[in-house]
C-alpha positions as CSV (number, residue, x, y, z in Angstrom):
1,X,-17.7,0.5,15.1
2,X,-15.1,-2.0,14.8
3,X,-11.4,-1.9,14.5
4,X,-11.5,-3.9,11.3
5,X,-14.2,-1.5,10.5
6,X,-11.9,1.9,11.3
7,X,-9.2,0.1,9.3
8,X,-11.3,-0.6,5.9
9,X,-12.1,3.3,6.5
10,X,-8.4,4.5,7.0
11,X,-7.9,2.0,3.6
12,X,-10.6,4.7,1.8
13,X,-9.4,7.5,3.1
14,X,-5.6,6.6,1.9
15,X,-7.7,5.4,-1.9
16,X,-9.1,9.0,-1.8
17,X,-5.8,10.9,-0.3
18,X,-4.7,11.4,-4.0
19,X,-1.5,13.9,-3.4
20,X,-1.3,11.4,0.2
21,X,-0.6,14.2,2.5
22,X,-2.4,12.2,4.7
23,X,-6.0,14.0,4.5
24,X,-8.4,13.8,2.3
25,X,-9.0,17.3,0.9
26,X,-11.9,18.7,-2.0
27,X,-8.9,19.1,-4.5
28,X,-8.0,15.7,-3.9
29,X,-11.1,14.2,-4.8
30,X,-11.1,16.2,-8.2
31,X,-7.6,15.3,-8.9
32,X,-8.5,11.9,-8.2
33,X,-11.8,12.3,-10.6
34,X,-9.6,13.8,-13.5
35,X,-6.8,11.6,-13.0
36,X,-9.5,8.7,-13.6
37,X,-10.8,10.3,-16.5
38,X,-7.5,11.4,-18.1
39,X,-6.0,7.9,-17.2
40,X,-9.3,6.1,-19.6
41,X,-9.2,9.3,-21.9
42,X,-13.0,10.1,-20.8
43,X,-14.5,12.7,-22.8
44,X,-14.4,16.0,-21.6
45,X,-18.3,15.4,-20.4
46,X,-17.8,12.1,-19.0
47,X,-14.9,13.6,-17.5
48,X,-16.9,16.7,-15.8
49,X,-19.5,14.5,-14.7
50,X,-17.5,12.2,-12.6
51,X,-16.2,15.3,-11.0
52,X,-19.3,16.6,-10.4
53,X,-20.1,13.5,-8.8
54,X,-17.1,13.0,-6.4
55,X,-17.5,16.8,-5.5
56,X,-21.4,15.6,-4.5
57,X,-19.4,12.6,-2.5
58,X,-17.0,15.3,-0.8
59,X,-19.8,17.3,0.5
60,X,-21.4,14.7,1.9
61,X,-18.3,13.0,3.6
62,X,-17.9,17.2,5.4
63,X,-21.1,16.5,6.7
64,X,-19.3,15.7,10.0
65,X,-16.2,18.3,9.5
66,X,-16.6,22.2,9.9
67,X,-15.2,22.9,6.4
68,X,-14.7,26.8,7.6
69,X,-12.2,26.1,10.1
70,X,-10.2,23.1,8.9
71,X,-11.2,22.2,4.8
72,X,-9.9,18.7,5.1
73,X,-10.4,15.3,6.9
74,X,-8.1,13.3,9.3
75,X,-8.9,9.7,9.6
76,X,-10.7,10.3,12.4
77,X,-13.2,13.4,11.2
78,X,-13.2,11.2,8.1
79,X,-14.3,8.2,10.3
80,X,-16.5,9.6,12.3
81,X,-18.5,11.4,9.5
82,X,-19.0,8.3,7.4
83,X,-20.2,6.5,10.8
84,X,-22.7,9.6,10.9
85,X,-24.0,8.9,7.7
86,X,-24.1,5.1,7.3
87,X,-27.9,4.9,7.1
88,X,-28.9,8.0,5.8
89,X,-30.7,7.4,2.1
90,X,-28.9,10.5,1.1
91,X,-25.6,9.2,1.7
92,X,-26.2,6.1,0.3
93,X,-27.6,7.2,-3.5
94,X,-24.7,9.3,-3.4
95,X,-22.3,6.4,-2.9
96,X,-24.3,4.3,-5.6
97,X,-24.1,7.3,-7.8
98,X,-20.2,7.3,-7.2
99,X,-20.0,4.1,-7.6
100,X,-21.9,4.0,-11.5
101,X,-19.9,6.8,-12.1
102,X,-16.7,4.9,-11.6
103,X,-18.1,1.8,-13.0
104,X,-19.2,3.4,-16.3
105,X,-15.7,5.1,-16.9
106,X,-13.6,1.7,-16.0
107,X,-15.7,-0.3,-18.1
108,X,-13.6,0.7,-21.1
109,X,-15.1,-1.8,-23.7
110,X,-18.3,-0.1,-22.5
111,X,-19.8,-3.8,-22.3
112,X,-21.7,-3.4,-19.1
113,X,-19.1,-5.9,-17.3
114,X,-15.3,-5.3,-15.9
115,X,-13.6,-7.8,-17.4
116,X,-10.5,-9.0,-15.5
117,X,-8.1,-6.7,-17.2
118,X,-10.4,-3.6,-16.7
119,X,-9.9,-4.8,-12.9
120,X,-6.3,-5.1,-12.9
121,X,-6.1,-1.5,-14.3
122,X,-8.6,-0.2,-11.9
123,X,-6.4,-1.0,-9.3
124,X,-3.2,0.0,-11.1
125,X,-5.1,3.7,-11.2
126,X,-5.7,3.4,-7.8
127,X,-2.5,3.6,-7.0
128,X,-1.9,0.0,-5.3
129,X,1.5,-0.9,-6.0
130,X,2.1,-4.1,-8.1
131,X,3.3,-7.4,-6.8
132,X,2.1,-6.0,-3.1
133,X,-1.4,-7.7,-3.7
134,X,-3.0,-9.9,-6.6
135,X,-6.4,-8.3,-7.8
136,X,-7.5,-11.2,-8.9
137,X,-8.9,-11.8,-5.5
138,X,-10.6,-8.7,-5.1
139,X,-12.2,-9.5,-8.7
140,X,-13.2,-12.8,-7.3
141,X,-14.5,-11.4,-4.4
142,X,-16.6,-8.7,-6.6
143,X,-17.7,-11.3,-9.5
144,X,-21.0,-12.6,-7.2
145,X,-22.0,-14.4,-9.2
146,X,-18.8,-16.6,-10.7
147,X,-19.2,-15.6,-13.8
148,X,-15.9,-14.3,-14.7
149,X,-17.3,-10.3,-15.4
150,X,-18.3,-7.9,-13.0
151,X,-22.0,-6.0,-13.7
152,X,-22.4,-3.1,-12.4
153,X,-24.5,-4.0,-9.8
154,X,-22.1,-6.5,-8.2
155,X,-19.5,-3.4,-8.4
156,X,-21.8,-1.2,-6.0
157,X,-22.8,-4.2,-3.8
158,X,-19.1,-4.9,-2.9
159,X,-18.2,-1.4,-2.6
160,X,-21.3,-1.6,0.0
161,X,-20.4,-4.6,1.6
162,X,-16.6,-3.0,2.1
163,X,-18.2,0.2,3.1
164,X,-20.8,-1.5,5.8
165,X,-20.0,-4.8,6.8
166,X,-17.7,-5.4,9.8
167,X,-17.7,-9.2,8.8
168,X,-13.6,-9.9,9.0
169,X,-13.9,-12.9,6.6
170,X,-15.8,-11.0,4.1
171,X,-13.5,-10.6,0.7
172,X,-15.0,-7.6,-0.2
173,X,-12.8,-6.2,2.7
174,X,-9.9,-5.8,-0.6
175,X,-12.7,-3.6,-2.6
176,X,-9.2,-1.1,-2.9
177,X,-6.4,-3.7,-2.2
178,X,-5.0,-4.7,0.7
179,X,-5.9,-2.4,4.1
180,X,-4.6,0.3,5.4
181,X,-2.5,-0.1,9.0
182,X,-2.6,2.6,11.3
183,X,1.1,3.0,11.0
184,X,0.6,4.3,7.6
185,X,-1.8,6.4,8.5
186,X,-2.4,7.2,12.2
């Protein structure tokens, strides 16, 4: 793969590193599944299902890891297991179902669109810091079809793109914000 590629990935892994220690751990991705649920006061079912769900991700990002020896990833166990699973189905409905899951709990108006101020909040909850990049490009970038709203279909398809392409001049590269350097996280 890539170095743009390894970069977009060391980008995810800092989006899913939610105490950023640097790893990505199974008690960060339920943090980072409550925090999203507390932060868009989900019900307490919505809020158990997106955890069930990002647990589901988890396991399948350990795939590559040897969870008995070392319970968390590195950029590069983290790398190298999503490279492992880029074309397996399983992987893949797992992402989509991540992906719906998110979708449906930052849709707040429960419209079936992100509207450009859902967006902007998304990415305030992901824990890009303001005036470091405008996420009116990403939505841009996300909103396929021009149309000012995001469906949830163009939502998973540019979290696809950003996940599989290794296309430089593709926007969805900014699916989380801006990318990751190594320097931030070797």
């Amino acid at each position: 793969m890539s170095e743009f590629w390894k970069k977009k990935m060391r980008t995810l892994l800092y989006t899913f590193d939610y105490d950023k220690d640097g790893y990505i751990s199974e008690q960060d991705v339920v943090d980072m599944a409550y925090g999203f649920a507390d932060a868009y006061n989900a019900t307490p079912e919505k809020k158990e299902n997106l955890a069930s769900i990002f647990k589901k991700t988890w396991r399948k990002y350990m795939k590559a890891g040897d969870i008995e020896k070392e319970p968390r990833l590195t950029v590069m166990t983290f790398t190298a297991s999503i490279k492992q699973q880029l074309y397996d189905p399983d992987f893949m409905i797992t992402i989509v179902r991540l992906m719906h899951g998110l979708f449906e709990l930052i849709d707040v108006s429960q419209d079936g669109y992100l509207q450009p101020q859902e967006h902007i909040e998304w990415f305030k909850h992901l824990g890009v810091p303001e005036g470091t990049f405008d996420p009116k490009f990403a939505f841009v970038a996300v909103d396929a079809n021009g149309d000012g709203k995001i469906s949830i279909e163009e939502f998973t398809a540019g979290f696809l793109d950003f996940l599989f392409s290794q296309d430089e001049s593709s926007p969805n590269q900014y699916f989380f914000g801006p990318l990751v350097d190594e320097a931030k996280y070797p």
